[in-house]
N, C-alpha and C positions, 0 to 999 in steps of 0.2 A: 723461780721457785715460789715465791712469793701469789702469783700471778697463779698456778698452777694450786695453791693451798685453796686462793678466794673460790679459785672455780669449784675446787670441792666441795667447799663449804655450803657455796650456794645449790649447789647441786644436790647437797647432803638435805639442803634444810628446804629443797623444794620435793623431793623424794618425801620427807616427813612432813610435811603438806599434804602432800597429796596420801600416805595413809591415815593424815588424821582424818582428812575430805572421805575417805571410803571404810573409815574405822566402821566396828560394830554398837561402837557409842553415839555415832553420828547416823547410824541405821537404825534407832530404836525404833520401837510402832509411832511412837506421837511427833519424834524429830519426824520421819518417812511421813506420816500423814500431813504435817504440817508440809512441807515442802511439796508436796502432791499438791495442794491445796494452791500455793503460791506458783504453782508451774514451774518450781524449781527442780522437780526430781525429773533422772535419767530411764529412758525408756529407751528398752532393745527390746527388738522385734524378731524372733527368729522364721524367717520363713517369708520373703517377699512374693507372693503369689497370689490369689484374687483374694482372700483372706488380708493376710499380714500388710500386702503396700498401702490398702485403704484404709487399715487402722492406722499405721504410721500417720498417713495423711492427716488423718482424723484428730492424733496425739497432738499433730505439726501446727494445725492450728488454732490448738489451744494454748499454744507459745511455750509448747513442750520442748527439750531437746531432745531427739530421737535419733538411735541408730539403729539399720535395718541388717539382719545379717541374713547370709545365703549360698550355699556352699556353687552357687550357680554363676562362675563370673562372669558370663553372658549379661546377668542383670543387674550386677554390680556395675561393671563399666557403662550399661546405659545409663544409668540413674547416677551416673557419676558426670555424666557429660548433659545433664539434667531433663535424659528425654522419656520418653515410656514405651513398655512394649505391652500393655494390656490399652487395647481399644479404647474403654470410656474413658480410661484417666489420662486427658491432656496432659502436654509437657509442659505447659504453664506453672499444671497443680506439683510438677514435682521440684518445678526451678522455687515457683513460691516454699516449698516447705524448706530447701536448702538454704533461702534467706531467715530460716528459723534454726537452721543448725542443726537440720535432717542431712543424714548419711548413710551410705552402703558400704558393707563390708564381708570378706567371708572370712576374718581374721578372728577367732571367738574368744583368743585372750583378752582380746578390750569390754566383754563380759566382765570382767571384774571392774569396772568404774558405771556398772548398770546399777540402778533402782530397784526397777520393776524388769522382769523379763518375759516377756512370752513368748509364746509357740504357737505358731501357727503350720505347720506341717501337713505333708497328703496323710490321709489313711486310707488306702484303698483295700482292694479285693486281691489275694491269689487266685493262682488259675483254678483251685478248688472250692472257690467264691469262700473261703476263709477270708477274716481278719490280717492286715499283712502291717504289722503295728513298726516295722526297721523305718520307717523316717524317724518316728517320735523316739523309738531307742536310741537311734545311731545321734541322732540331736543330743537325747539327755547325756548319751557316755560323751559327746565334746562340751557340756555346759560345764558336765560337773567337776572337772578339774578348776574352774573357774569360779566356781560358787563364794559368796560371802556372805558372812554373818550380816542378817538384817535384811537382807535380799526378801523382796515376793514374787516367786515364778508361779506362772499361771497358764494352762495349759489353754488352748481353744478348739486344738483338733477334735473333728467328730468322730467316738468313739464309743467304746461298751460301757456300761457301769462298772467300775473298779478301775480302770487303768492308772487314771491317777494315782490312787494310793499302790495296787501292786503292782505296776509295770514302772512307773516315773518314781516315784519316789524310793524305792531300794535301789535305782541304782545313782541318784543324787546323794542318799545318805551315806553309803559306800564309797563313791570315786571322788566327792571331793577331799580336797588336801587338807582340810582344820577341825576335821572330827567334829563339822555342823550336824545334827541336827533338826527336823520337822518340826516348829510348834506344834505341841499338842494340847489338848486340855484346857487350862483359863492363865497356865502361866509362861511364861518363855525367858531364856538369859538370853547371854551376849555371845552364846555356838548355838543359837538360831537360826533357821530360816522358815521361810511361809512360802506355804503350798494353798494354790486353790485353780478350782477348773470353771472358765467360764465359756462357754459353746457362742463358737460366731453365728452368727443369723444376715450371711450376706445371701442378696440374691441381684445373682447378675443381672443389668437391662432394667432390673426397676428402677422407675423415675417417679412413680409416684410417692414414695414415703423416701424420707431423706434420712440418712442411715442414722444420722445422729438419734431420729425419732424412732427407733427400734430398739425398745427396752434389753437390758442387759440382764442375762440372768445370770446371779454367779455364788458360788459353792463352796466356800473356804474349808480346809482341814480342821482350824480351831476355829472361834471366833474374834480373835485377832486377825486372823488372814482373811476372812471375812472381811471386816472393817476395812481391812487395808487396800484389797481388791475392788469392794464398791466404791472407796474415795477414788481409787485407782480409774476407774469406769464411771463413777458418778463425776468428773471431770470433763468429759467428752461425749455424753451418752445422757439425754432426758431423766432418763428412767434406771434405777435400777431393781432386781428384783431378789433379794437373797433367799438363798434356801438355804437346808440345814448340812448339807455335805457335795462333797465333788461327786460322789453318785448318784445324788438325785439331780444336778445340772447334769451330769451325762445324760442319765434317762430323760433328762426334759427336752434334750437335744433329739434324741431316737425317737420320741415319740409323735414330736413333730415334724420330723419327714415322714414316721412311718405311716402315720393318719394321711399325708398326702400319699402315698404310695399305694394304701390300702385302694384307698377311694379315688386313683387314676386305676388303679387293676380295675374297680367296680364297675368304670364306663367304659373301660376298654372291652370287657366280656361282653356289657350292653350292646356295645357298636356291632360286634359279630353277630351277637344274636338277631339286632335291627337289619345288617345287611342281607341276612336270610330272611327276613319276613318284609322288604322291604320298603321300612321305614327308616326317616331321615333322623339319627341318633342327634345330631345339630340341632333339630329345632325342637326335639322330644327336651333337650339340656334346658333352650332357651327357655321353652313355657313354663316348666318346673322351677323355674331359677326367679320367675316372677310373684313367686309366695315368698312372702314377708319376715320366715319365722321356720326354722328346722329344715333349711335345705340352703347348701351352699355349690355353688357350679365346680365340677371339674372336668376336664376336659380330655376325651380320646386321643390317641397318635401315635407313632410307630415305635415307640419304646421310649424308655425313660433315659435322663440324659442328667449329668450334672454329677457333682463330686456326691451327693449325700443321697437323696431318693433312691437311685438304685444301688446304695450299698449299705445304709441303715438297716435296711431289713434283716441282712446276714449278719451283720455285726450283733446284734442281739439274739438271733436264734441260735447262733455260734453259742453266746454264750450261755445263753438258755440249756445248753446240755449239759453244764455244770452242775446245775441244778437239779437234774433231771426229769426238763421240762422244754416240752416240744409247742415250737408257737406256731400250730397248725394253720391258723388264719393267717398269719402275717407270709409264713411260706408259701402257700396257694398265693396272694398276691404278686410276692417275687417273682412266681412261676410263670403266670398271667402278664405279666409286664415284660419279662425276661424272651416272651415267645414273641410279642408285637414283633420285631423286624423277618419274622418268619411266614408271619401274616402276609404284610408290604411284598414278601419275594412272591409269596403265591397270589396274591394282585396281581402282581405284574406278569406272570408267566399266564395267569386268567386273560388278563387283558392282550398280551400280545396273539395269543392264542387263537381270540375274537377277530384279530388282525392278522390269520393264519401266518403266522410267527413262530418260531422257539425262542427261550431266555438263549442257548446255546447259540452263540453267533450273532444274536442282537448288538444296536446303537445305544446303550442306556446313557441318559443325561440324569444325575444326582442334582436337582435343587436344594445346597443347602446343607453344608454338614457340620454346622456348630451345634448343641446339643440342645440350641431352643432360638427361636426369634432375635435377630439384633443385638450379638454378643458376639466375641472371638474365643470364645469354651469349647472345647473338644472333648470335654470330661467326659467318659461312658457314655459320647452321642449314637445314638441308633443308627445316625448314616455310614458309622465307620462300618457297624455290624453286616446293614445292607450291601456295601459295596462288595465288602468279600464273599457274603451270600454270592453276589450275582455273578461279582469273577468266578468262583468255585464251581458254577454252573452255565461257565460259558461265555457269559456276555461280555463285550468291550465299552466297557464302564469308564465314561468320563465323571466330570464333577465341576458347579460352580458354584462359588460362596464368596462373596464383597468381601468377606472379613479374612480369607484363606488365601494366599496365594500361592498355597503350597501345601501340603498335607504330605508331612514325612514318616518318623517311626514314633511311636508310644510304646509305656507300657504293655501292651496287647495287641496292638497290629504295627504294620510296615509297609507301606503303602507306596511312598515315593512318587506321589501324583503332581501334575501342576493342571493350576485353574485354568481353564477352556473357557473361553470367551461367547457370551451371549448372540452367536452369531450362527445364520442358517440351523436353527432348529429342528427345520423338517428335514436334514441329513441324518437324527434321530430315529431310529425306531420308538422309542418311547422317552416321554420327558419324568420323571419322578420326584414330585416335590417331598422334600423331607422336613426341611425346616424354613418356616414360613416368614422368612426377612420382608419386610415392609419394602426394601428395596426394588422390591421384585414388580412389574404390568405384568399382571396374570391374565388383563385381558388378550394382550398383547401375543403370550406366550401360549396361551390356548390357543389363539390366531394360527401362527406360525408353526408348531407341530403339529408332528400326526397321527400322537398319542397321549396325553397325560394322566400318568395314576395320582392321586391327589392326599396323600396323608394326614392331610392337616385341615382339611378343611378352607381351604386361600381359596380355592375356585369357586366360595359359595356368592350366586348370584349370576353365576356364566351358566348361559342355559346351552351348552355342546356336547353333538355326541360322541368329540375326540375324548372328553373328561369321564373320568373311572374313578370316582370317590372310595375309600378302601381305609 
């Protein structure tokens, strides 16, 4: 009996421990910034995918404690058994960050012993290139039971101006259990929390700038969540850049995809026009690209690819009609980009044609179906586009990609393919490069078939007349 009392007791007085540990006394702005500071606060990540695992990483090595959550137990148990399933990030980097007291979980009541939390979740497109915002809801309706006073959740997904405030935030101030509260204004109690939205700026395969050095822009509700967000990120992150609301870091996010989006529509239209008159759209880029001052390169290809560029643009003309206001340039762009893999089919159906062929009953070989160079992303890649182009029209469409060994179901297609092996090419009717992996002898592969449409420009320098630049 005796024995049974201690155990209570102790039990009692490590239970109130640990709510002093996660009180809202112990969450005030200067307690939380001070511990941020000291790499004592707790960082949850929601959303382990090419956003969310490399920030953890990023937290992990600031001798942050970080847990990853993901309603994907597929990724939980890798990263539990310390390996990875996103290509660049060895399993070194994620055994290293568990000797810091990095974890995975899809269990979201341990939300409640978080700091800081964020979100990193998809936002993509419905079938009617609408806004499709249910990751970032269905996220917020499992946070908010869990919510505590003092908490800073911070949103990263790329989305429209306003979500933060009216999608994320009504349903946090409603679902959670303690009748919290948003900071608002210049003051805040002890049924507070802080809201602020800061947009990721990952880009897959780059090795030149190291993420750390890729300023952080971030957007607080009040100016306490501000503060707390940039000590949050000014931790891990050179650079921070404060603006004055979660709207304008939204917009600072759309607007930098959508100037790349614009201005790939611009050389993609070039390219067609060039191949009717033509000239070589490649080296019209290169000459122009060697003035010093108001001209930056971008570059043609068979459509756009990747979670943001091709969906930025809708996300804001969407919203745009609230207003009622029609963003006629940025739509022409989408339009323009959105047709490239239409281009590529009618290439190829040109080119077989040249080779008294039909698409109907052809060998087509896909070079290439990640959504850009030396990545395993399959975001919105053009080659998924293509392939069902060419099946729908006939052809017996294989596919090879280093990084694929398998191309199953997505969001928008279903495919159930396996990789085909770099061998006898000339059993080919055509080879089509889609995405231009370094991996690739392209001298090799012009050699060996008996056709190549070239999307990307890889064949520049092979003077053949199997090659069909398009």
């Amino acid at each position: 009996m005796l024995e049974s009392k201690r155990k209570f007791t102790t039990h009692k007085k490590c239970a109130l421990k640990a709510m002093t540990t996660n009180s809202a006394a112990n969450r005030s702005p200067d307690q939380l910034k001070n511990r941020i500071q000291q790499r004592q606060a707790r960082v949850g990540i929601i959303g382990l995918g090419y956003v969310g695992l490399p920030l953890a990483l990023l937290f992990s090595e600031q001798k942050f404690a970080v847990t990853g959550f993901d309603i994907d137990e597929r990724k939980v148990d890798t990263l539990a058994k310390g390996e990875s399933y996103i290509y660049r990030i060895p399993a070194e980097e994620i055994r290293t960050a568990q000797t810091q007291g990095f974890s995975a979980t899809s269990d979201y009541a341990r939300l409640v012993d978080m700091d800081a939390i964020i979100i990193c979740v998809p936002t993509p497109l419905n079938q009617y290139h609408e806004p499709d915002l249910s990751f970032i809801t269905d996220t917020t309706h499992a946070l908010a039971p869990h919510l505590q006073a003092g908490q800073i959740v911070v949103l990263e997904s790329t989305t429209y101006p306003g979500t933060t405030e009216e999608v994320m935030l009504p349903i946090l101030e409603k679902e959670n259990k303690q009748g919290l509260k948003a900071a608002r204004g210049t003051s805040f109690g002890n049924k507070d929390f802080f809201v602020a939205f800061s947009p990721e700026r990952e880009d897959p395969g780059n090795t030149t700038v190291a993420r750390r050095d890729i300023p952080k822009v971030v957007g607080g509700l009040n100016p306490t969540a501000a503060e707390l967000a940039g000590a949050l990120y000014g931790s891990i992150f050179q650079r921070t850049v404060p603006v004055s609301s979660p709207a304008v870091a939204e917009m600072t996010k759309l607007l930098e995809n959508i100037y790349r989006c614009v201005n790939i529509a611009l050389v993609n239209e070039l390219k067609l026009l060039c191949l009717r008159m033509g000239i070589d759209i490649w080296e019209v880029i290169a000459a122009a690209s060697t003035k010093p001052f108001g001209f930056h390169p971008f570059y043609p290809g068979p459509g756009l690819g990747g979670h943001c560029i091709p969906v930025d643009p809708f996300y804001l003309s969407w919203k745009a009609k609230e207003w009622d206001f029609r963003t006629r340039f940025i739509e022409l762009a989408g339009e323009i980009n959105v047709n490239m893999p239409y281009h590529v089919l009618a290439s190829i159906g040109g080119a077989l044609n040249q080779h008294k062929k039909s698409v109907n009953g052809a060998r087509v070989l896909i070079l290439g179906v990640a959504y850009k160079k030396d990545i395993d992303d399959l975001r919105e890649s053009p080659a998924i586009t293509i392939i069902e182009l060419l099946q729908k029209e006939g052809a017996q469409v294989s596919y090879h990609d280093p990084y694929f060994p398998f191309v199953g179901k997505g969001r928008k297609y279903d495919l159930h393919m396996k990789r085909t092996e770099l061998e006898q090419l000339g059993q080919y009717d055509c080879v089509v490069i889609v995405t231009d992996h370094s991996d690739y002898d392209y001298k090799k592969i012009v050699g060996e078939a008996q056709l190549v449409v070239d999307s990307r420009n890889a064949t520049k320098g092979i003077d053949s007349p199997k090659v069909v630049r398009c």
